[in-house]
C-alpha positions in Angstrom: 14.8 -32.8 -1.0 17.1 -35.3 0.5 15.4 -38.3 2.2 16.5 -41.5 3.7 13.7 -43.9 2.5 11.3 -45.1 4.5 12.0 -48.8 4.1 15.5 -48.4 5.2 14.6 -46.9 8.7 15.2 -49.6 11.2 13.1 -50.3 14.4 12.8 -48.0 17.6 14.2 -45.3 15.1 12.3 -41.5 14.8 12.0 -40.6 11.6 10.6 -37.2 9.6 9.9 -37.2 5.7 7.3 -36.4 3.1 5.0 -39.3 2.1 2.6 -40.2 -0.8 -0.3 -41.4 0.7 -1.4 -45.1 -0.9 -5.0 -45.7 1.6 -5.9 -43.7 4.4 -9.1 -44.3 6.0 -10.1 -43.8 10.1 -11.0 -46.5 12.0 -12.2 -47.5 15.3 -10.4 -49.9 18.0 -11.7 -52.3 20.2 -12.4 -49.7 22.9 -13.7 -47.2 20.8 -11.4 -44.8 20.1 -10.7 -43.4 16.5 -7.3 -43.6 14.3 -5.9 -42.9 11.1 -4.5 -46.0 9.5 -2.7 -45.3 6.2 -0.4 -47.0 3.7 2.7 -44.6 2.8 5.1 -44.7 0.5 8.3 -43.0 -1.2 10.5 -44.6 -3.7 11.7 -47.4 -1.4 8.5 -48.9 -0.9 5.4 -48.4 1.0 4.8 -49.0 4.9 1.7 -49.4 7.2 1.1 -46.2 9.1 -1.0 -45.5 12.1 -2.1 -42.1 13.5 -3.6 -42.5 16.8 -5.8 -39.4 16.8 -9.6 -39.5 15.8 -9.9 -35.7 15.2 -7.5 -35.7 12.0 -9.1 -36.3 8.7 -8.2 -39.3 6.7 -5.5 -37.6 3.7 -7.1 -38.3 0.1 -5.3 -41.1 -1.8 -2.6 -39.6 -3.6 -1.6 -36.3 -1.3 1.4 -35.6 -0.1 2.3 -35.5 3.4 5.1 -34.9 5.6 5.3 -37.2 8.4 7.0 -37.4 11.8 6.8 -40.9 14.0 8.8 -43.7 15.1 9.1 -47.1 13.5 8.0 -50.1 15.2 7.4 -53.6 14.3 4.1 -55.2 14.9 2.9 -58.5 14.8 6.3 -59.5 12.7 6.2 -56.0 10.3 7.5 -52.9 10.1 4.9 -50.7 11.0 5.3 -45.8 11.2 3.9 -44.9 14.1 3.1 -41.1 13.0 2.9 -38.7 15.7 2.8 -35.5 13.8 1.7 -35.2 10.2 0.3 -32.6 8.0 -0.3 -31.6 3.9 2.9 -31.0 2.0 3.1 -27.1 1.0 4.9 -25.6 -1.7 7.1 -24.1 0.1 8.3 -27.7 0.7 9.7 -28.0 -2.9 8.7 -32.1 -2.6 10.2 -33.8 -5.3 7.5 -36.3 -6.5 9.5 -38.9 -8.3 11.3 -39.2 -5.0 8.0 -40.6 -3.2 6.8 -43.1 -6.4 7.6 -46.3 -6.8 8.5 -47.0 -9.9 9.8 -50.2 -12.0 13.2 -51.5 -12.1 13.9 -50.7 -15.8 13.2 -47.7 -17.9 9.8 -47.5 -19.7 11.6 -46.7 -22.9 13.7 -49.4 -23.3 10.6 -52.2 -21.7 8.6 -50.6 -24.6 11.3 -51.2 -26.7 11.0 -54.6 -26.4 7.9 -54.9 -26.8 7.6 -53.8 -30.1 10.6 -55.9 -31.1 8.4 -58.5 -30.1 5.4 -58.0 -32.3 8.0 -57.1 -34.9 9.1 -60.4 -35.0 5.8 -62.3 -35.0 5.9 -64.3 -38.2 1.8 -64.3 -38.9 0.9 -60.8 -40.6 -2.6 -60.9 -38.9 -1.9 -61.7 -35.1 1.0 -58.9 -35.6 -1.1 -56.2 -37.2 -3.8 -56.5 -34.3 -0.7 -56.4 -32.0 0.5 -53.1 -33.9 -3.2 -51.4 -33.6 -3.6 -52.4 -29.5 -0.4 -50.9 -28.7 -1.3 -47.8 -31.1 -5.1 -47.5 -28.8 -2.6 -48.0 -25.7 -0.6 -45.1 -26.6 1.4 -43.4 -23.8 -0.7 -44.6 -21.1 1.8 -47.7 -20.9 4.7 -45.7 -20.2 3.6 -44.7 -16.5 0.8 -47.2 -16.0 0.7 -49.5 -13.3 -0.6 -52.9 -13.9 -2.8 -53.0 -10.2 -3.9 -50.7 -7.6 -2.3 -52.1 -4.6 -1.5 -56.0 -5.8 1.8 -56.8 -7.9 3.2 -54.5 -10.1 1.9 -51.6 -8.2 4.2 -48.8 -9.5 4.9 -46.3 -12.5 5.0 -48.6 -15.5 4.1 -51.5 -14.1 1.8 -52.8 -16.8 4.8 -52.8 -19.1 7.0 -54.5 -16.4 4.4 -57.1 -16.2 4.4 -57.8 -19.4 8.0 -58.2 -20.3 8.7 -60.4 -17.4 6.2 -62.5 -18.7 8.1 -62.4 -22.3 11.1 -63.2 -20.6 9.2 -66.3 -19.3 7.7 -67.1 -22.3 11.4 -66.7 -24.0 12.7 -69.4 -21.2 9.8 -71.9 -22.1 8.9 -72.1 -25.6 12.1 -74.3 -26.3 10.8 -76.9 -23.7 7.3 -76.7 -25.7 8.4 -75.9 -29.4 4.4 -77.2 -30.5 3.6 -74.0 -29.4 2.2 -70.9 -31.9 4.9 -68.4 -30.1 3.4 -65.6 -31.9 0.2 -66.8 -30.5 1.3 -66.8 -26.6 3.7 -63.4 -27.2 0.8 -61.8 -28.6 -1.8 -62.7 -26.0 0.9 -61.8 -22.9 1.2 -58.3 -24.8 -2.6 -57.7 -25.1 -4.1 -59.5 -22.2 -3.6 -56.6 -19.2 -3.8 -53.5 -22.1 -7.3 -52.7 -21.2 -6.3 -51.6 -17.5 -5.7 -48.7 -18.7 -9.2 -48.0 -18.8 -10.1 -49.6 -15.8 -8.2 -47.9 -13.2 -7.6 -44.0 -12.6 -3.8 -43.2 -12.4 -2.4 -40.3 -12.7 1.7 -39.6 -14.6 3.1 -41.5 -11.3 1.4 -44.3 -11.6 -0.5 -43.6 -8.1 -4.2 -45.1 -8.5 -6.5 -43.3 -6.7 -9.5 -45.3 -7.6 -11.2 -47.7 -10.6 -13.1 -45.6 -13.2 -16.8 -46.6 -13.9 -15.6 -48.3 -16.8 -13.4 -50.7 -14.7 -16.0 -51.5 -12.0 -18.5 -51.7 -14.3 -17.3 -53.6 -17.3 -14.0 -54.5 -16.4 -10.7 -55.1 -18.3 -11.1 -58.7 -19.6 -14.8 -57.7 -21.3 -13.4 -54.2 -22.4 -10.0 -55.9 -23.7 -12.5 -58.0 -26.2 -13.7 -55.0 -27.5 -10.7 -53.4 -28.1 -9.0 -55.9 -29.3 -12.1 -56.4 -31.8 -11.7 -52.5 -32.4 -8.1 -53.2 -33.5 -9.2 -55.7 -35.5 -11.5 -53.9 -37.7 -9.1 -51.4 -38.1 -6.3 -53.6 -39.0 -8.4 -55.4 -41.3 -7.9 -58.7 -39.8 -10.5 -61.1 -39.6 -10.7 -65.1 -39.0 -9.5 -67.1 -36.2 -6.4 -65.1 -35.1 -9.7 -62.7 -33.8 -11.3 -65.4 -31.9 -8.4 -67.2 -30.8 -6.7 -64.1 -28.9 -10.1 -63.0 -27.7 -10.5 -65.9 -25.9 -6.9 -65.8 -24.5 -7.9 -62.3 -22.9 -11.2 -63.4 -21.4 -9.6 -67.0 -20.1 -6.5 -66.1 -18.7 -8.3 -65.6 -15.3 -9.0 -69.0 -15.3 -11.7 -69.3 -13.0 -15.2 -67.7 -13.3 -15.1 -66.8 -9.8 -11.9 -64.5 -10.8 -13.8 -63.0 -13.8 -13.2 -65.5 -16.7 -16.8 -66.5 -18.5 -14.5 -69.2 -20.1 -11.3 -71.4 -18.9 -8.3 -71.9 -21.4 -8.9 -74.2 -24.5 -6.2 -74.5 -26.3 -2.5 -74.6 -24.9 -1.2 -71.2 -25.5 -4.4 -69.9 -23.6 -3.1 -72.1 -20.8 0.2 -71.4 -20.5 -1.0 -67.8 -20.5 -2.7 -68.2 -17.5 0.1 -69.5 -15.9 2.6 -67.2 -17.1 0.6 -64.4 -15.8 -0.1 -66.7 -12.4 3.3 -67.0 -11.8 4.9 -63.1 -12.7 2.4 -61.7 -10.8 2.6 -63.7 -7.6 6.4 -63.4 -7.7 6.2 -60.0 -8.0 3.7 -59.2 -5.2 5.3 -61.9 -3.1 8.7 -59.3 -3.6 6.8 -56.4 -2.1 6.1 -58.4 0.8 8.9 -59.8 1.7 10.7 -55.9 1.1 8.4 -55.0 4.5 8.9 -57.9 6.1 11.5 -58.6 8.2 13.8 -62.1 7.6 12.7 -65.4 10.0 9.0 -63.7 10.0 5.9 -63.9 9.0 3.5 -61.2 7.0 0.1 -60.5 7.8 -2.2 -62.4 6.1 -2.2 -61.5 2.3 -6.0 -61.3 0.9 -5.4 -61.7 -2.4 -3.2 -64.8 -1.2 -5.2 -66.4 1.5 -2.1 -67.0 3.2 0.7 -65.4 4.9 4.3 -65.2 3.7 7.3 -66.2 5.6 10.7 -64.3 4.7 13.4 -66.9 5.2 16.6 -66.2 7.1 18.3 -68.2 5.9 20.8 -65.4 3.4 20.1 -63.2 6.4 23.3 -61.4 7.6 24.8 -63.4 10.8 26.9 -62.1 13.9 30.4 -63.3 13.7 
């Protein structure tokens, strides 16, 4: 299977392919009439698609479908108007890993680093609880995504997430050398690991919806009691416990956000931050990738704003 990638089609262009399908649901316009409006993606990225046809059923998240439309821009986006689509057969032979998104480096070598990282922590017990986590974690990281639809979106993005936050941690400790770095590398490792029980992805890293666990407990409360699990089974006891459980509920920050308790100390800060800042560049990236340069992008919920792409590197006419 040979395909062009969606976000490389340019405007008032047809275009045919197979699709994974990110959110589908129908919905009704102003005058009443019924469509299909869908996120779908391949490995370039992921596009907003409408079908403008009540009678067709909303695709489940995570089918395949092949798609044939025009792209048009919208309100300052890229936007696949589909005119014929249909389920992906196998006759189709649709290579999957051709329609994921998945992170820029390979899971091996991000894991890798990781454990070079807890390897080097210099306290026995913060690195033994470090050791167990990852054990409970297992192969889940390798293909994990750290969010549904928000940053790091894509086959292991939990593990992208966190080693661009070690990489920021890396660049800042020297400006803050107070600072217990096993204490801030261990709680950027273990802060996110209990996603992997709060969403459902499959080996692609497509989510197709929380789990129970996720909605009902979530993965700061659940990260506590794993991280207390790993604990007992590493033996450790003391404040190295307490201390990185209270890095995992506060990096949040705000209550509102899901933290029962702000940052206390300064490695619980700067965690919060760290996180703040990876994840918004990150998501801020995807955003920019659909829209196009001197616009604007919808308005991002998670954001409360919308994003301008500047022009200013954009490719001029001679």
């Amino acid at each position: 299977m040979d395909m062009q990638g969606i976000m490389t089609v340019e405007k008032d262009t047809r275009y045919e392919g197979f699709f994974l399908v990110r959110q589908s649901e129908q919905r009704a316009a102003s005058n009443g009439s019924r469509y299909l409006d869908m996120t779908l993606g391949d490995k370039s990225g992921e596009i907003n698609a409408k079908l403008w046809d009540g009678s067709v059923p909303p695709p489940p998240i995570g089918a395949v479908v092949k798609a044939r439309g025009l792209m048009q821009e919208y309100n300052g986006r890229m936007q696949f108007r589909v005119e014929k689509m249909r389920q992906a057969e196998p006759q189709d032979k649709v290579d999957i890993s051709l329609l994921t998104h998945s992170a820029p480096e390979d899971p091996q070598v991000m894991a890798d680093r990781v454990t070079a990282a807890v390897e080097g922590m210099q306290n026995p017990d913060i690195r033994a609880i470090c050791r167990q986590m990852l054990k409970m974690a297992g192969d889940h990281l390798y293909y994990f995504p750290a969010a549904q639809k928000l940053h790091h979106a894509e086959r292991a993005g939990l593990l992208h997430h966190i080693t661009g936050m070690l990489s920021l941690c890396d660049a800042m400790l020297p400006l803050y050398p107070f600072l217990n770095a096993d204490l801030l590398r261990a709680g950027i490792i273990l802060h996110d690991l209990a996603k992997i029980t709060e969403m459902k992805s499959d080996i692609y890293g497509v989510v197709s919806d929380y789990s129970p666990d996720g909605l009902l407990v979530g993965h700061l409360v659940r990260g506590v009691a794993m991280l207390a699990q790993a604990a007992q089974s590493a033996g450790v006891q003391g404040e190295a416990v307490l201390l990185l459980e209270h890095m995992i509920i506060s990096h949040h920050n705000e209550p509102e956000y899901g933290s029962p308790r702000r940052p206390m100390f300064p490695e619980a800060e700067l965690l919060h931050w760290i996180d703040l800042v990876d994840a918004r560049i990150n998501e801020m990236r995807g955003i920019l990738a659909r829209t196009p340069p001197g616009a604007f992008s919808e308005k991002i919920w998670s954001l409360d704003r919308r994003v301008y792409h500047p022009a200013i590197d954009a490719k001029q006419p001679d």
